[in-house]
C-alpha positions as CSV (number, residue, x, y, z in Angstrom):
1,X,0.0,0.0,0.0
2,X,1.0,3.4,-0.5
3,X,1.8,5.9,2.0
4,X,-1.4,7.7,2.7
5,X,-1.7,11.8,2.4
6,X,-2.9,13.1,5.4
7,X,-4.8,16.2,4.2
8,X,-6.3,19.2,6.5
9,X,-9.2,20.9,5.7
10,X,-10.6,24.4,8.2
11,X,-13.9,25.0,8.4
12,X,-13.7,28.2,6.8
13,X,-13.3,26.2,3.2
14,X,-16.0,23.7,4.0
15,X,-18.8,27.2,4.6
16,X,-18.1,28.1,1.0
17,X,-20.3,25.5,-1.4
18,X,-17.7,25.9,-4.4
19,X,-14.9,25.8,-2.9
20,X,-16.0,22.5,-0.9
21,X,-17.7,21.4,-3.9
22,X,-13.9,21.6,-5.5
23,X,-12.3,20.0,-2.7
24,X,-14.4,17.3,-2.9
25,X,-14.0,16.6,-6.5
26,X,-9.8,16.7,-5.8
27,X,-10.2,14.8,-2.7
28,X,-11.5,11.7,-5.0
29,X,-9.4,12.2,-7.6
30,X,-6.2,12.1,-5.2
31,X,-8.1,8.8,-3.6
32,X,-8.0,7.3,-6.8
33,X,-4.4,7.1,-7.1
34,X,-3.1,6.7,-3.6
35,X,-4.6,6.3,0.1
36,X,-5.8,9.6,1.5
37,X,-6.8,10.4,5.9
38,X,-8.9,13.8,5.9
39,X,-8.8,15.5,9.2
40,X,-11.0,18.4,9.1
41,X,-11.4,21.4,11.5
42,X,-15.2,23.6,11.6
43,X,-14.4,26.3,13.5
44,X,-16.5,29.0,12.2
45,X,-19.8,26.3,12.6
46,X,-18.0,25.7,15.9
47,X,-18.5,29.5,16.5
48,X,-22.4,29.3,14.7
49,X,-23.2,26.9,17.3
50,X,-22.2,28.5,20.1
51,X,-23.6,31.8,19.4
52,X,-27.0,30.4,19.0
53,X,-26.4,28.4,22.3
54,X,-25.5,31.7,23.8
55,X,-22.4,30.1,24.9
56,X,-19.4,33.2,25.2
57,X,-16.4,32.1,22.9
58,X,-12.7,33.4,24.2
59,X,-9.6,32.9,23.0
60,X,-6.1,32.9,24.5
61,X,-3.2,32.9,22.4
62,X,-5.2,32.1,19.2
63,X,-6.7,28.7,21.0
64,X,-10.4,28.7,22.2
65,X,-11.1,28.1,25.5
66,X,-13.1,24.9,26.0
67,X,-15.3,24.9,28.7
68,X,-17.1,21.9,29.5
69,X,-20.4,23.2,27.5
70,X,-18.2,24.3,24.8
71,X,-16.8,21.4,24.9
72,X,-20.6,19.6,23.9
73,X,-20.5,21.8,20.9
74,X,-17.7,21.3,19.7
75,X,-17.8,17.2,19.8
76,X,-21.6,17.9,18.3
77,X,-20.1,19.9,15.5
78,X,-17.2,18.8,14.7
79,X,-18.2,14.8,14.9
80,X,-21.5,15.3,14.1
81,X,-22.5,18.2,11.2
82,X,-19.5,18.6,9.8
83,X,-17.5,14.8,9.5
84,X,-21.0,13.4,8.8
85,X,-21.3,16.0,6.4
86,X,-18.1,15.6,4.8
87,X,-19.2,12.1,4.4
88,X,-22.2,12.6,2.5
89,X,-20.5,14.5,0.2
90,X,-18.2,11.6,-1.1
91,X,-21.5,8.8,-1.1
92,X,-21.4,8.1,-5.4
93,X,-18.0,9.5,-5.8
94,X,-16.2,6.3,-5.7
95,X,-15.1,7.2,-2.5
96,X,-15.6,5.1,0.4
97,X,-15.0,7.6,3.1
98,X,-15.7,6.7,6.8
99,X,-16.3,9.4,9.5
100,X,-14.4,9.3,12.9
101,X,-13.1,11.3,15.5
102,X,-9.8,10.7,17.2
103,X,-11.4,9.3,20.2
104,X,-12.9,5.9,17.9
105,X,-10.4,3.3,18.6
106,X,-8.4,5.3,20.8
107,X,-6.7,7.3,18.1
108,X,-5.9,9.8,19.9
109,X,-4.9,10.7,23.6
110,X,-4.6,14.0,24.1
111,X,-3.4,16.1,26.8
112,X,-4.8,19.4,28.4
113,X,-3.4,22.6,27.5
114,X,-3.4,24.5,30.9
115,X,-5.4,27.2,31.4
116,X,-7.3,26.3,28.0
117,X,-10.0,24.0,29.8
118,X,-10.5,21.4,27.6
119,X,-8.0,21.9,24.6
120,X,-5.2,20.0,24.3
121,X,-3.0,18.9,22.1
122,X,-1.6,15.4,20.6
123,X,-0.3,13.3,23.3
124,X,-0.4,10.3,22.0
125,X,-1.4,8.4,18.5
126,X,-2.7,4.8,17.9
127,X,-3.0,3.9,14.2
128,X,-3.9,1.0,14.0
129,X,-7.7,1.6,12.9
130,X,-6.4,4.0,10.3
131,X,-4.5,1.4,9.1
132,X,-7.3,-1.2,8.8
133,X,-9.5,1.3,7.4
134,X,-7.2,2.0,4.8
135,X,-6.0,-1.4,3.9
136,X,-10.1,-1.7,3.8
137,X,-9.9,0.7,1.2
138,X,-11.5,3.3,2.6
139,X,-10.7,6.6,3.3
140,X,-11.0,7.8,7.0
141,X,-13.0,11.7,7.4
142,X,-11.5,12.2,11.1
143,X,-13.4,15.2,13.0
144,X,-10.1,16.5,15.3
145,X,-12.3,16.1,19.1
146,X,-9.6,12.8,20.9
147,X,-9.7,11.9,24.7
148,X,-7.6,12.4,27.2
149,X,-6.4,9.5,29.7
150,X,-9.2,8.8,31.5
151,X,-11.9,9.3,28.5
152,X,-12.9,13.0,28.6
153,X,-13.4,14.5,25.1
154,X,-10.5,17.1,24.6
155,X,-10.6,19.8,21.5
156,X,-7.2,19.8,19.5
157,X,-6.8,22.3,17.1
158,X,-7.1,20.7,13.7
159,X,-3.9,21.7,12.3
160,X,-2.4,20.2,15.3
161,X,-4.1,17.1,15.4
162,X,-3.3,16.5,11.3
163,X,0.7,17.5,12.5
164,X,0.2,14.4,15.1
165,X,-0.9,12.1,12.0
166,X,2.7,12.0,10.6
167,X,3.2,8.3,12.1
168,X,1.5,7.2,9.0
């Protein structure tokens, strides 16, 4: 098998229905010819969400602060609406894409940024379900939400958590 691409996309591409609609289209064309992991951020539906939850949104150091409410949107968001989403989008494209998070199969363990509540970052990476999925054939849509030791859900920056996939 060929070594995979591990390809990011922000939320801020997936809002715009060209530009997506482009992405997809490249995404299968790439999966044609070699093994491809999309990890996907969704920031600004991150930010929709919250909004319309009334839920205040802070930053520090260009990370969001996750409280534990935030937190529920996030995981909603990101491994809900947008991976399923992303998902859809590749049914009849010859694509078999699969979505995940980093906490199915204990991808990911990540560990807590202090003062960040509950964003972290990539402590830890276990690939072998990536590795099944793509010797499956498929190609795994992962939403960028892992746990932490004990099983809390932990935010990780998507750019991060695609840096983290490297292993592969």
């Amino acid at each position: 098998m060929k070594r995979p691409w591990v390809i990011k996309v922000g939320g801020e591409l997936l809002n715009h229905p060209v530009h997506r609609k482009g992405l997809i289209k490249d995404l299968c064309r790439i999966a044609r010819a070699r093994p491809v992991v999309l990890i996907h951020g969704g920031g600004p539906q991150i930010a929709e969400s919250l909004k319309k939850e009334k839920i205040p949104i802070r930053f520090v150091g260009g990370r969001r602060v996750t409280t534990s409410d935030t937190m529920r949107v996030v995981e909603k968001v990101l491994s809900g609406i947008v991976n399923k989403g992303l998902v859809a989008d590749l049914v009849g494209k010859k694509v078999r894409g699969v979505g995940i998070s980093g906490r199915d199969g204990g991808l990911v363990v990540g560990k807590l940024i202090p003062g960040l509540g509950w964003a972290g970052q990539v402590a830890k990476v276990n690939p072998a379900l990536i590795r099944h999925m793509l010797k499956g054939g498929f190609m795994p849509v992962v939403s960028s939400v892992a746990s932490d030791k004990n099983g809390n859900a932990v935010n990780i920056n998507a750019d991060d958590f695609a840096s983290g996939m490297r292993w592969l």
